[in-house]
N, C-alpha and C positions, 0 to 999 in steps of 0.2 A: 771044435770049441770056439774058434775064433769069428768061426760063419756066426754064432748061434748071438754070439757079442755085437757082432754088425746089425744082424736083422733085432734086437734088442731095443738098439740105440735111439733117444727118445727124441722125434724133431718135430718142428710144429706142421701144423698140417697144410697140406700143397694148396696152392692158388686156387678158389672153387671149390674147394672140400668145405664141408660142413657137419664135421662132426656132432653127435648124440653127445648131446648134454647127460650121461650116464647120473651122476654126481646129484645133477641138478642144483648146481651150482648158480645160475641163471634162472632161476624159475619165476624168480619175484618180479625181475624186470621183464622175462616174457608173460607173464599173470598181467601186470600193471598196462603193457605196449594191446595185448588184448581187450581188453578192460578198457583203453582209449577207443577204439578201435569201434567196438560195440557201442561206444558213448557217440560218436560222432559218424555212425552211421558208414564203416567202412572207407574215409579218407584219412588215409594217413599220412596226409597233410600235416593238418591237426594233431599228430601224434609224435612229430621228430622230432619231441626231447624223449620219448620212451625208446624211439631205435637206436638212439645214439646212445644212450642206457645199457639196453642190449648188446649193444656190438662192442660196448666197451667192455661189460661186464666178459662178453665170450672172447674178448683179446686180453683179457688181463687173468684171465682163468687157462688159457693157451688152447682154449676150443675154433680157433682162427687165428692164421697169421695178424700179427696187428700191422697197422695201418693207417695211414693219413685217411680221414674222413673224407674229405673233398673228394679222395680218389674213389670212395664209395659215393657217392653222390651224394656226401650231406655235409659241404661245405657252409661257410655264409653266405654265398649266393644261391642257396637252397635252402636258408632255415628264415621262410619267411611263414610271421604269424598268422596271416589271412589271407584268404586268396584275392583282397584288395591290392595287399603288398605284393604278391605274387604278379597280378596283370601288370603292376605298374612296371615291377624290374624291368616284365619280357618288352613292356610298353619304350622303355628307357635303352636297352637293349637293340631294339630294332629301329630304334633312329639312330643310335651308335651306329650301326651298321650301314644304314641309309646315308647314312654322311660322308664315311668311307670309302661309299661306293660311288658315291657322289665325285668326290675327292679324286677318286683313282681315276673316273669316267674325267674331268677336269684336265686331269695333267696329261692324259691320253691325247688329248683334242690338241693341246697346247703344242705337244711332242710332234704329231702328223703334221700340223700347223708351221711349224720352225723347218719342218725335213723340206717344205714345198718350196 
C-alpha cells in the first residue's frame, strides 16, 4: 500500500518534460500564439507576448515546472519589438564587448611592459 502512495504522489513535471495539455486548459493562448504566427509569417519574433502567455498559462496550470523567463530565453533582453530594436541591442552589445576586449588587450601590454 505504501509503494502504491509513493508512485501516486503528485509533482510537477521534471526539467524538459512537456506534458499534454489533456484539460486543454491552455488552448486559447496556444490558438492566439498560432494565430500570431500565421499573421506574421512564421517569426516569432513578433509573437513574444503570445509565448510568454503560453508558458505562463502552462506554469500556472502546473503543465511545467515554473520558471524565471529570462532562463527560458525571454527575458527583457529578448523582448524586443522589431527587428530594428533587435540589431541595435546585438549592435550595442558587440561594442560592449569590443571595448572589453580592448580593455583587457590594454592592460595586458601595460603588464608585459612593467615586467621588462
Amino acid at each position: 500500500m505504501s509503494n502504491r502512495s509513493k508512485q501516486n504522489a503528485s509533482k510537477g513535471p521534471d526539467k524538459g518534460a512537456f506534458p499534454l495539455d489533456h484539460f486543454h486548459e491552455c488552448d486559447n493562448e496556444a490558438k492566439q500564439y498560432n494565430q500570431c504566427i500565421q499573421k506574421h509569417e512564421n517569426m516569432p519574433k513578433r509573437c513574444r507576448k503570445y509565448q510568454v502567455d503560453y508558458l505562463q498559462c502552462r506554469m500556472n496550470n502546473g503543465l511545467m515546472e515554473k520558471e524565471d523567463l529570462s532562463k527560458l530565453g525571454l527575458g527583457p533582453e529578448t523582448s524586443w519589438e522589431s527587428e530594428e530594436q533587435e540589431k541595435q541591442f546585438l549592435f550595442d552589445k558587440i561594442n560592449r564587448m569590443k571595448t572589453k576586449a580592448m580593455e583587457e588587450v590594454q592592460k595586458k601590454t601595460e603588464q608585459s611592459k612593467q615586467q621588462e
